[in-house]
Every structure is written in structure tokens, then in C-alpha cells.
LOSE-657128 format. One record per residue: x, y, z of N, C-alpha, C in turn; residue in one letter. Coordinates in steps of 0.02 Angstrom, whole numbers, padded with zeros to 5 digits, always signed. Each point is the difference from the previous one (the first is absolute). Example, Ala and Ser with C-alpha at 12.3 -4.5 7.8 and 13.67 -1.06 7.14 Angstrom:
residues 2
+00660-00284+00390-00045+00059+00000+00045+00060+00000A -00018+00053-00036+00042+00059+00003-00039+00055+00037S 
***
This chain:
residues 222
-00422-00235+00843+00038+00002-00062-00010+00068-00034X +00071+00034+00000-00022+00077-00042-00017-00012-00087X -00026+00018-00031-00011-00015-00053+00021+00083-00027X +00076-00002-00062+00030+00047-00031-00027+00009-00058X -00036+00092-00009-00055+00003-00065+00088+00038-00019X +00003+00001-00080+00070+00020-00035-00027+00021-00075X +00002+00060-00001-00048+00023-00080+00057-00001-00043X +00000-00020-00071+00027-00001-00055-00010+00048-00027X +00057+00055-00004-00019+00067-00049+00032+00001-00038X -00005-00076-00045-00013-00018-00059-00069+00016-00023X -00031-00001+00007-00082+00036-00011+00006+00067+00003X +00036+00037+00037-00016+00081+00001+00024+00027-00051X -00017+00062+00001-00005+00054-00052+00076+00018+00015X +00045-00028-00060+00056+00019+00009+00033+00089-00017X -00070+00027-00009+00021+00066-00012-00007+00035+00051X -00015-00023+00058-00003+00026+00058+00012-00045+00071X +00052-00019-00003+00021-00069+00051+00015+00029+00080X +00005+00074+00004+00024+00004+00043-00077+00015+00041X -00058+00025-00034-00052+00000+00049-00036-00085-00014X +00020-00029-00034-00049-00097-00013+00051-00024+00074X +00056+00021+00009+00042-00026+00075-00065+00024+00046X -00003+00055+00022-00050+00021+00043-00052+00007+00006X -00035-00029-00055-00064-00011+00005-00024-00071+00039X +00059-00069+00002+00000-00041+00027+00045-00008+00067X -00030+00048+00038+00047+00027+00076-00001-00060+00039X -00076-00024-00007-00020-00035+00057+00024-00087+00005X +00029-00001-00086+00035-00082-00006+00074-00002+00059X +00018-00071-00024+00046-00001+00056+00088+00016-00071X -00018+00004-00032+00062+00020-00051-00030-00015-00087X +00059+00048-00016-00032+00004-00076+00051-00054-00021X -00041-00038-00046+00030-00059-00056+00053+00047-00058X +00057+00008-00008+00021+00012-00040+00029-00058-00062X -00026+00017-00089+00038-00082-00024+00037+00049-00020X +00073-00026-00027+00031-00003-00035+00008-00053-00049X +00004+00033-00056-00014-00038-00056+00055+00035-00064X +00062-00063-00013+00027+00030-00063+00011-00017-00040X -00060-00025-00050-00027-00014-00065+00047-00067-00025X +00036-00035+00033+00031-00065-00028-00028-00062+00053X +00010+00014+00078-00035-00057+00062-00043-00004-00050X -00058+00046+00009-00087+00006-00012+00020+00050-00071X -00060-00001-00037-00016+00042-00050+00015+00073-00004X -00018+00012+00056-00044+00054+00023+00037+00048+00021X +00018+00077-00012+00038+00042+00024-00020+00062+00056X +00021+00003+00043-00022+00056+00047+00049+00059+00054X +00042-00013+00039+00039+00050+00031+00054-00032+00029X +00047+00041-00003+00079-00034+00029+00007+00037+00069X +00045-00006+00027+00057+00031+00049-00027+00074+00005X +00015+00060-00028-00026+00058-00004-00060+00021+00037X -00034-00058-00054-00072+00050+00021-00042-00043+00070X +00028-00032+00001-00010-00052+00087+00030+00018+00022X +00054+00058+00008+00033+00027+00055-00029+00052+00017X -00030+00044-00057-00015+00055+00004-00092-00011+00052X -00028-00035-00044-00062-00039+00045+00006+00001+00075X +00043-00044+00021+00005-00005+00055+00026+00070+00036X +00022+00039-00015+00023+00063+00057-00076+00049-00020X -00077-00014-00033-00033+00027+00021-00079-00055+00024X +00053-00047+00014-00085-00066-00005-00019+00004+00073X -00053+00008+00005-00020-00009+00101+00001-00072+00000X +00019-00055-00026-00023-00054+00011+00081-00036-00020X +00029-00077+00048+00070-00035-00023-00008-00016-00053X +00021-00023-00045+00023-00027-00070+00012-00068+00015X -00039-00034-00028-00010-00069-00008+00028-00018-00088X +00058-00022-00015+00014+00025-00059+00017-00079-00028X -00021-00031-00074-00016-00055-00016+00038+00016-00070X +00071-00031+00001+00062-00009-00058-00039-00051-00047X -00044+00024-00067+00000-00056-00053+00069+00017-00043X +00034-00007+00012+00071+00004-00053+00067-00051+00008X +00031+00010-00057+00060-00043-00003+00054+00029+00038X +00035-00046+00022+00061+00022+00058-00018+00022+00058X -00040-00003+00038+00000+00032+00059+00033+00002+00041X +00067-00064+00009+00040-00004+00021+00043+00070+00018X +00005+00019-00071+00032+00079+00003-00053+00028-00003X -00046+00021-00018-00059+00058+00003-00022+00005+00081X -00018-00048+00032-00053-00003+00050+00020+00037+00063X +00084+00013+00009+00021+00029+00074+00009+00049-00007X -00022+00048-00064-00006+00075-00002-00041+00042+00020X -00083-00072+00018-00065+00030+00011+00001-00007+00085X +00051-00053+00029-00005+00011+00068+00032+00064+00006X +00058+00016-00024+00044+00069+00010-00025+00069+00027X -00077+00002-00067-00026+00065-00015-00077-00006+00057X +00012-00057+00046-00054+00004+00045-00058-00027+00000X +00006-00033-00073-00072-00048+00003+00016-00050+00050X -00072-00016+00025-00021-00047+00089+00006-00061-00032X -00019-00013-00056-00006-00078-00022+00021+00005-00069X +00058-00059-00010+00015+00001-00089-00008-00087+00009X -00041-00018-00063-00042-00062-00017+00048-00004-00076X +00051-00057-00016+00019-00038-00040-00042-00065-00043X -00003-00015-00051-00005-00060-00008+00047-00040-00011X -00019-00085+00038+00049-00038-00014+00024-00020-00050X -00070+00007-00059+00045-00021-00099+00065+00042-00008X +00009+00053+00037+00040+00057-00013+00061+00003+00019X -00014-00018+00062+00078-00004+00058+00059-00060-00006X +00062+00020-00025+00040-00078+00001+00004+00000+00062X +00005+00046+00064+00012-00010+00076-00049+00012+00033X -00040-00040+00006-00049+00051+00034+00023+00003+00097X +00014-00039+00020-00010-00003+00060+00079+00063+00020X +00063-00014-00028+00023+00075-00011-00042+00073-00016X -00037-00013-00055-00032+00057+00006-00056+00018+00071X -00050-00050-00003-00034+00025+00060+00058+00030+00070X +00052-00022+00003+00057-00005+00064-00007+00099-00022X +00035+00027-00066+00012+00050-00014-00062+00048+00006X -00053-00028+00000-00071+00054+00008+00002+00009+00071X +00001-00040+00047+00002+00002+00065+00039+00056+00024X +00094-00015-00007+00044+00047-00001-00006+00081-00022X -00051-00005-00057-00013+00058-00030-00059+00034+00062X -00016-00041+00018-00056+00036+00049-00099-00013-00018X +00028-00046-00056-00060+00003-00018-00042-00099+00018X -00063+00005-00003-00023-00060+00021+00032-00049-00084X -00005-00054+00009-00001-00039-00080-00033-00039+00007X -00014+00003-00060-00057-00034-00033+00032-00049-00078X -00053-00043-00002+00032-00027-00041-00083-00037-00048X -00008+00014-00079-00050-00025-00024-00023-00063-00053X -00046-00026+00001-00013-00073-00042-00040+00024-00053X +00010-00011-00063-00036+00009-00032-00064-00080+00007X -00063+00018-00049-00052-00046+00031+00014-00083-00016X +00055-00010-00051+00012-00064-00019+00061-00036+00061X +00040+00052+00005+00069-00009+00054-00026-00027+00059X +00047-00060+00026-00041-00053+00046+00045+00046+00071X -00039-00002+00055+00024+00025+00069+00066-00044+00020X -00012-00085-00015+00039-00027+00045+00079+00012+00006X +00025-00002-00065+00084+00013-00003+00008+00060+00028X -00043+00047+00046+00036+00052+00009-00008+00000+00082X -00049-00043+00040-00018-00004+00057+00052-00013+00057X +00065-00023+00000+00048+00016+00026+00028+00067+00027X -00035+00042-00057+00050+00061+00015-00057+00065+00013X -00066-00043+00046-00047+00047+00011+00021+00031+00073X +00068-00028+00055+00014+00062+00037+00051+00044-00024X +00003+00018-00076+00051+00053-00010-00048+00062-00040X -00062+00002+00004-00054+00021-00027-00057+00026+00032X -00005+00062-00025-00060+00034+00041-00062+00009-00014X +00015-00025-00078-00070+00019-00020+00005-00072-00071X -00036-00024-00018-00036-00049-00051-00048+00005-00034X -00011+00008-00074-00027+00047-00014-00030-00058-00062X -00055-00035-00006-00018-00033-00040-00053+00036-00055X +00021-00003-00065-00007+00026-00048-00104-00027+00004X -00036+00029-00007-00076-00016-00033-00018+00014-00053X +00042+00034-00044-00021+00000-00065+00088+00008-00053X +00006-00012-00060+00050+00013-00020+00048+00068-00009X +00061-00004+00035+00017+00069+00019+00015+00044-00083X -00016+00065+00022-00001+00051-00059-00033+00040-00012X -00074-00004+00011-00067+00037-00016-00045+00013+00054X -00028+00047-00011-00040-00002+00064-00096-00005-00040X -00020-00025+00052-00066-00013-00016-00037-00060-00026X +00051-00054+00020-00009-00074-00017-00057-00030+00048X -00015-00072-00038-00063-00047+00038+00062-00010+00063X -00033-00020+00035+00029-00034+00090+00016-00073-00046X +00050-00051+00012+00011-00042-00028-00028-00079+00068X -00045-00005-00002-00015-00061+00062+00058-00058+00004X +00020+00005-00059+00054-00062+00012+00054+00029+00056X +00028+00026+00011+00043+00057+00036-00025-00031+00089X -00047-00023+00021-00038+00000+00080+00017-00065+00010X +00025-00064-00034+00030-00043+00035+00063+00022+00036X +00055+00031-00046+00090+00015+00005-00022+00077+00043X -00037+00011+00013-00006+00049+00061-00028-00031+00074X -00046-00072-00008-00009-00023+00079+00088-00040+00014X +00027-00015-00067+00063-00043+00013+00046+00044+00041X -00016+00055-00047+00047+00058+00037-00015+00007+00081X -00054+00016+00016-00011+00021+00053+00003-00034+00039X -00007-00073+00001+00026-00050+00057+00068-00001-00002X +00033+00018-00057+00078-00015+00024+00007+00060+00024X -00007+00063-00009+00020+00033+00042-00010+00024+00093X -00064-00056+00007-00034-00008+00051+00054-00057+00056X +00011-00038-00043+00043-00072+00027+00079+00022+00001X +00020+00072-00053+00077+00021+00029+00013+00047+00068X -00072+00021+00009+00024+00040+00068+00039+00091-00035X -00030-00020-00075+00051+00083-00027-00048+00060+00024X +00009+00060+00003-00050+00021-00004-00014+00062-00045X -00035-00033-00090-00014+00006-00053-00051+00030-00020X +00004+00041-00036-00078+00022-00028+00006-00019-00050X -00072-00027-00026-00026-00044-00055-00024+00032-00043X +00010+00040-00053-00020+00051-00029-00034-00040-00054X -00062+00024-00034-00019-00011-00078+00001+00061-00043X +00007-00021-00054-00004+00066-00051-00028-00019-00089X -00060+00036+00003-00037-00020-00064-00086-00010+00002X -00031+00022-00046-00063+00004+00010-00035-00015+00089X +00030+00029+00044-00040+00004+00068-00044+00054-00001X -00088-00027+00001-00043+00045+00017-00047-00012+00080X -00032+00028+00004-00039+00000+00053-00021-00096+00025X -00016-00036-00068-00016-00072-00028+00052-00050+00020X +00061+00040-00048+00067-00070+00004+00027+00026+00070X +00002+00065+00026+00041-00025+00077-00024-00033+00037X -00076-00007+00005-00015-00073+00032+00024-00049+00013X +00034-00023-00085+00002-00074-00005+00089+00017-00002X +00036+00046+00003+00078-00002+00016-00004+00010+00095X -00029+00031+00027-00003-00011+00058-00017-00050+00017X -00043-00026-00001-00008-00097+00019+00033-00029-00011X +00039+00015-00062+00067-00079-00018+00054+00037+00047X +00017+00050+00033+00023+00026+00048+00063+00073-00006X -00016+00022-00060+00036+00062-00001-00023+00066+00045X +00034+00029+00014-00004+00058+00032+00016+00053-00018X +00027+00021-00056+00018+00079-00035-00039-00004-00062X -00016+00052-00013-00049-00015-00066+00012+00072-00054X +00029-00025-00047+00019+00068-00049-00078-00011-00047X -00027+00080-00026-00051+00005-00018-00020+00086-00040X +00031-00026-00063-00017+00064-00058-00033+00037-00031X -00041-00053-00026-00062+00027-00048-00058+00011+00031X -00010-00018+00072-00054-00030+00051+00013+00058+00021X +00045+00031+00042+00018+00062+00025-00023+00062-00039X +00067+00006-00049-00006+00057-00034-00046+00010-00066X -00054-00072+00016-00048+00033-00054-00054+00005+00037X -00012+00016+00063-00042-00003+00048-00041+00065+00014X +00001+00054-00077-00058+00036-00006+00034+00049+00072X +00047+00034-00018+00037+00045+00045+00003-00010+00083X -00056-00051+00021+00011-00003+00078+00040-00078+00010X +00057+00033-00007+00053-00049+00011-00008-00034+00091X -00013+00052+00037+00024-00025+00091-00058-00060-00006X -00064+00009-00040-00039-00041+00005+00000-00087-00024X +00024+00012-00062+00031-00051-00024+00078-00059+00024X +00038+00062+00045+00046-00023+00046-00033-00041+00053X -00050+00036+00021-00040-00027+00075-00031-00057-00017X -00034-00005-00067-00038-00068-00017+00048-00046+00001X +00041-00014-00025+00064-00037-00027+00015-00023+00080X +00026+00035+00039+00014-00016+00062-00060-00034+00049X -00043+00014-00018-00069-00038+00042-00004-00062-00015X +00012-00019-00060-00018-00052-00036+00036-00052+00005X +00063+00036+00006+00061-00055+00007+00010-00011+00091X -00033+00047+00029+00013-00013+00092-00043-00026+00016X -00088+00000-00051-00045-00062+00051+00022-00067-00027X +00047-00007-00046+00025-00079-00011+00055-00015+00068X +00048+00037+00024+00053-00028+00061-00056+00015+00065X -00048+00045+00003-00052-00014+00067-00012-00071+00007X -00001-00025-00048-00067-00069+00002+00060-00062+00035X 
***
């Protein structure tokens, strides 16, 4: 089982984003949120400056839509070359159109739960989906508790996507440290977004990447 480390540079030093990309070479893609202050609270970068990102990031763009409409927003980020654009379902009146349109765009789709949003109504439409992306803490902020309630609707997840034959990555996103990927790897996720753990990791980021990944690969050894 590969286990996907994905840094949130939501934590980095946004005054210098283009070396916080390359300081985390060795992850398997950078977490990008988008966030525009009505989905979530919380305000951070549009279209522009995630385009511009990506034509100097050594690493794919793993890119996570907290906003309204994505319907229309979301197939602009496959366009400009991001590898993965992540929707939420509160958001989407189509989603399974939209995921169809991320694909087309070239890009993987993804699609996200916030931690109250139940998996089942959407489990039908887990072969039009590449990625599943269950919320661990409430989307908006970075640097939240890991929410334990969150590790039942992630083993649910992971047997259904085990029993459709899709083949899904199980992403979490929210307080994952060295501690909680343990216990999101055991209920059976496999991508693990991780912010404050990373980029407050006292400048040796590869190290903090490498822990994160150890931790979460002696749970699928066993």
C-alpha cells in the first residue's frame, strides 16, 4: 500500500511560496486550498496565483476547492494543469458532471466531505472519482485538533471503496501529525494532507515529510 505524504502550504510563509514549494521536494504533491471567504471563512488565492505556482512548483498540485460554485470555478484548475482538483459535495449542484469535467480537463477528481457529511449518499458515484477526500477537521483553518469522530466515516469509506473495485485514493485533511496518521491509516486512508506538522517542523521539512510517511507505512506493513 503506497501511502501519499501531501503538504498544505497553507502553513507556509506566504511571502515566499515559491521556495516553501521546494523545500517540500520529497512529498508526493503540494496541498493547495482554495478558499473564498463565503464556502469557509477564510480567504486565500484564486486562479492567478495557482497558475502562476504551478509553472514554478517541482511538485503536481493537489488542489482542494473550499468555495461556492465549483461547478463553474473548478474546470479552470484542470485547464491550467493542476494533477488533482478536489470539490466539495456541500458545493456542487452536479457533482458527478463535474467530476466527468475534471477528468476531461485532464485532471484526477476529487471530491470532499466535510466531518459531519455522511459518505453514504455519495457511494454510488465512487467509480467517477479519483480521489475522496474526508474532511478531519473543519474546513477553513489550518492548525486544528484531529477530530476522532471523523475514523468511523473513513473505515466506512474505505470498505466501500474496497468492495467497488474503484481505484480511489482516500485522502484526509486536518490536524494529521506524526500521532493522528496512525489512527487515519488504520481506519484505512491512504493520502494524508499535513500543514502545521510539516511547515512548522523547525526548517527540516524532508524530515518531517519522512516521519509522516514512516508512520503511516508501518500501519499498511502490518
Amino acid at each position: 500500500m503506497t501511502c501519499l505524504i501531501n503538504p498544505s502550504i497553507l502553513s507556509a510563509d506566504f511571502s515566499r511560496l515559491g521556495q516553501e514549494l521546494e523545500a517540500i521536494s520529497t512529498a508526493d504533491a503540494a496541498h493547495i486550498d482554495v478558499m473564498d471567504g463565503h464556502f469557509v471563512p477564510n480567504l486565500t488565492w484564486g486562479l492567478p496565483v495557482v497558475k502562476r505556482l504551478k509553472e514554478v512548483s517541482p511538485l503536481p498540485f493537489d488542489v482542494h476547492l473550499m468555495i461556492e460554485d465549483p461547478d463553474r470555478w473548478a474546470p479552470a484548475y484542470a485547464e491550467v494543469g493542476c494533477e488533482s482538483v478536489t470539490f466539495h459535495a456541500e458545493a456542487a449542484t452536479a457533482p458527478i458532471k463535474l467530476a466527468r469535467s475534471l477528468r476531461e480537463g485532464g485532471a484526477k477528481a476529487g471530491m470532499a466531505l466535510r466531518p459531519a457529511t455522511a459518505v453514504e449518499p455519495y457511494l454510488d458515484m465512487l467509480t467517477e472519482l479519483d480521489i475522496l477526500l474526508v474532511m478531519t477537521v473543519e474546513p477553513g483553518f489550518g492548525g486544528q485538533a484531529f477530530l476522532d469522530v471523523t475514523l468511523p466515516k473513513i473505515r466506512r469509506a474505505a470498505q466501500a471503496i474496497e468492495g467497488s473495485g474503484a481505484d480511489l485514493i482516500l485522502q484526509v485533511d486536518g490536524g494529521i501529525t506524526s500521532e493522528t496518521i496512525v489512527r487515519a491509516a488504520e481506519a484505512g486512508a491512504t493520502c494524508f494532507v499535513a500543514g502545521s506538522s510539516v511547515y512548522g517542523a523547525d526548517d527540516d521539512l524532508e524530515a518531517a515529510i519522512a516521519g509522516l510517511r514512516q508512520a503511516a507505512a508501518s500501519v499498511h506493513r502490518h
